[in-house]
N, C-alpha and C positions, 0 to 999 in steps of 0.2 A: 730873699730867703723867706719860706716862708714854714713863722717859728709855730703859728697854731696847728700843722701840721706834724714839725716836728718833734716837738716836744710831747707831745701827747704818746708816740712811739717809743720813745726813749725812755720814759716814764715808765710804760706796760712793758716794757723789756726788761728794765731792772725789777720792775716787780715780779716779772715770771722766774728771773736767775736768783732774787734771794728766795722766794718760793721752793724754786727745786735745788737749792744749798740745802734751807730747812728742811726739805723732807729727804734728803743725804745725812744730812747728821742726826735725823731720827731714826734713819733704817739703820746706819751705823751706833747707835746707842738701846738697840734693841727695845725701845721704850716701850710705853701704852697704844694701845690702837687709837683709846679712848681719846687721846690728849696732842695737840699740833704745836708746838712752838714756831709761829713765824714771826723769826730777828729775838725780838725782846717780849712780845705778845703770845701770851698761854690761850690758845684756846681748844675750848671742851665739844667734842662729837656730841656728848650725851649731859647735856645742861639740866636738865630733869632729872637724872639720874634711874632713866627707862629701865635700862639694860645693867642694871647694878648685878655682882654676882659677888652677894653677903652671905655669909655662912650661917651668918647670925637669923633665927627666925623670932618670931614675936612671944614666944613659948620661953624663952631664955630673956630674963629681962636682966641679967650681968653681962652676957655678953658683949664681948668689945669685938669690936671688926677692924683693925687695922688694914685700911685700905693703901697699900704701898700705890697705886698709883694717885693717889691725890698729892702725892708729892711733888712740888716742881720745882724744876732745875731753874736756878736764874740765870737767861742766856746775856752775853753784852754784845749789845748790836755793836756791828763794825761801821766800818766809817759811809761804807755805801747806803747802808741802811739807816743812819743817821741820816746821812745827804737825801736821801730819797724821805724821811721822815721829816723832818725839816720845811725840805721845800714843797711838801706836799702836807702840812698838817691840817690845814683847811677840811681837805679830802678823809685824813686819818681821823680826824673828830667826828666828820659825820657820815665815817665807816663804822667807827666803834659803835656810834650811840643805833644804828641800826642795826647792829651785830648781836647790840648789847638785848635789842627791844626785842628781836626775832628771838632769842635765846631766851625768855621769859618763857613763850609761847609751846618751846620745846625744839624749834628747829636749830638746827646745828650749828652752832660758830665758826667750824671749819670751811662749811658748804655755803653760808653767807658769805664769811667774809672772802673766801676766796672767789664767788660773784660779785659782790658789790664792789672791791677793792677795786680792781681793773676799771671800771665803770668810772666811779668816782675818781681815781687817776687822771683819767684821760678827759673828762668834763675837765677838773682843775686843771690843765696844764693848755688843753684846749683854749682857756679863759686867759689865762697867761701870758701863752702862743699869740693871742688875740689884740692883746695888749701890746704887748711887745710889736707885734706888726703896725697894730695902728700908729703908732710912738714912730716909730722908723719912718713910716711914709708922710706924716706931719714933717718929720725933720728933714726927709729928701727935699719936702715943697719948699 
């Protein structure tokens, strides 16, 4: 068997089915354009807040702007999304913190992370796959 191949698929596959769940129960919840929830992670299109559409101008300095969508929903990952969180946090750590760095800069957390996540997936479980294979064939010998 060989696990550095498979695991790495099976990985990118749970990540593309809780990916299009999340964006099922954001079309279903009529939400923000702005804002993605995938599993239990908020993440923001417009991190700089480019595209803001404030009522409030700099001329009125009481005005309050309540921005209904800076609200977020707390989601609770299910079990797949744990299992896939889990065994992949290596990858999720050093998704976030490049998710987190490129969002500084202005570029999108949605359009990161949904690039780098696959990526880093499939490196980690590659690595894993890799392991596990070498371990097996030691043990055949």
């Amino acid at each position: 068997m060989r696990w550095r191949l498979i695991l790495p698929i099976i990985g990118v596959v749970v990540f593309t089915g809780i990916s299009l769940h999340s964006g099922l129960i954001r079309r279903m919840r009529d939400s923000s354009p702005r804002y993605f929830s995938w599993s239990a992670i908020n993440l923001d299109s417009d991190p700089l807040n480019k595209r803001s559409r404030s009522s409030c101008t700099r001329s009125q300095p009481e005005c309050v702007d309540w921005n209904v969508e800076d609200v977020g929903l707390w989601v609770h990952p299910g079990l797949l999304e744990r299992a896939l969180g889990i065994s992949a946090l290596p990858a999720f750590v050093a998704g976030l913190l490049i998710v987190a760095g490129l969002s500084e800069v202005g570029i999108s957390q949605v359009l990161s992370f949904m690039i780098f996540m696959p990526l880093l997936i499939s490196a980690w479980f590659f690595c894993v796959g890799w392991l596990v294979d070498r371990w097996t064939l030691k043990r055949a010998k």
